[in-house]
PALORO-926441 format. One record per residue: x negated, y negated, z negated of N, C-alpha, C in turn; residue in three letters. Coordinates in steps of 0.001 Angstrom, whole numbers, plus 500000, padded with zeros to 6 digits. Each point is the difference from the previous one (the first is absolute). Layout:
N
XYZXYZXYZAla;...
// end
This chain:
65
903957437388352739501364500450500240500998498847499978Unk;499698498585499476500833499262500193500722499408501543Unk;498749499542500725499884500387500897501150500957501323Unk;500580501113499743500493501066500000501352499217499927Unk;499999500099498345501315499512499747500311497977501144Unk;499942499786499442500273498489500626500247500294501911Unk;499510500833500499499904500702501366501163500387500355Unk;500287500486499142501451501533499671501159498371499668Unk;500060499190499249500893498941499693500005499275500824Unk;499314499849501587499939498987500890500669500817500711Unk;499872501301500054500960500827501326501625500192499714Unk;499903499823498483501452499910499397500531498903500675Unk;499415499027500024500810498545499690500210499772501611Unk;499294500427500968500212500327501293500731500301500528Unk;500509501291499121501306500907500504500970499405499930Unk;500429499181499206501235499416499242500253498638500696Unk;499057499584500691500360498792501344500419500448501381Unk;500687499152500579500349500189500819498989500247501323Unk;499054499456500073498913500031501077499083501289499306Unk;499980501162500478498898501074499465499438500301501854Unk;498539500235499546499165500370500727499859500968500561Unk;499054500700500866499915500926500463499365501234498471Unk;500559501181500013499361500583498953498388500468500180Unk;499517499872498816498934500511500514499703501865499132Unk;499591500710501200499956501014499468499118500364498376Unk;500616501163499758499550500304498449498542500559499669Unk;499590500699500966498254499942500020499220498687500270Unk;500688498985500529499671499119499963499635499376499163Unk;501136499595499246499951499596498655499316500537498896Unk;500258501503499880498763500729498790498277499203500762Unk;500042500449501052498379499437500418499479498299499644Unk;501246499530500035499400498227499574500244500198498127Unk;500997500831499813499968499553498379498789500661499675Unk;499198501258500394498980500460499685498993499033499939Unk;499886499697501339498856498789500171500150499433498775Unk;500660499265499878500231498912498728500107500346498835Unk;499724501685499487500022500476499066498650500099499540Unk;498867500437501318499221500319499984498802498750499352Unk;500099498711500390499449499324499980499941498596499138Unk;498772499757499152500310499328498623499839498779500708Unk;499233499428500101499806498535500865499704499862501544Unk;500883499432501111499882500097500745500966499659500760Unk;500594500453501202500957499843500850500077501283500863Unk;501530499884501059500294501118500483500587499319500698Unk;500171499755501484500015499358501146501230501334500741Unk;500521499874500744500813500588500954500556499394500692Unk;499500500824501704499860499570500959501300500749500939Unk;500830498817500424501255500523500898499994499577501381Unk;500493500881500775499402499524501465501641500486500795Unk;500429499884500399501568499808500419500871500538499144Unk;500117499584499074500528500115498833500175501509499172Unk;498938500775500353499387500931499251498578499882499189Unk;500030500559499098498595500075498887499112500142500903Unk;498783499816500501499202501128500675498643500354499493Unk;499516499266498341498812499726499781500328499177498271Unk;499181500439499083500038499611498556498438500013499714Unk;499653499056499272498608499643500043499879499854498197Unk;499093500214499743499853499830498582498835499732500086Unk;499853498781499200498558499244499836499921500111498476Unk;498603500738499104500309499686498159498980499148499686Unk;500033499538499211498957498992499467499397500640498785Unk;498215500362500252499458500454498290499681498405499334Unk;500678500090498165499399499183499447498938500367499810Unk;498954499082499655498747500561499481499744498575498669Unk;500540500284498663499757499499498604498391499554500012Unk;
// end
């Protein structure tokens, strides 16, 4: 969940400049914070193709101790 948070404090600090981006929709966003909720070691890739989402990839890594 940290993660989450620090996500949520980058879109803050966004708003409050003068240059803000295109928004990105709000299912959007639940679907990548999920990803990244979901997954203990690993990465989560998202893929934009004229400046829409069109593709989120989640790769996890098993430790094995």
């Amino acid at each position: 969940m940290v993660a989450i948070g620090k996500i949520t404090g980058l879109e803050e600090r966004q708003a409050g400049s003068e240059k803000v981006g295109k928004q990105i929709p709000m299912d959007i966003k639940q679907r990548i914070l999920l990803a990244i909720a979901d997954i203990e070691y690993g990465s989560v890739e998202i893929i934009i193709h004229g400046g829409k989402v069109v593709q989120i990839e989640c790769r996890e890594r098993t430790r094995i101790s």
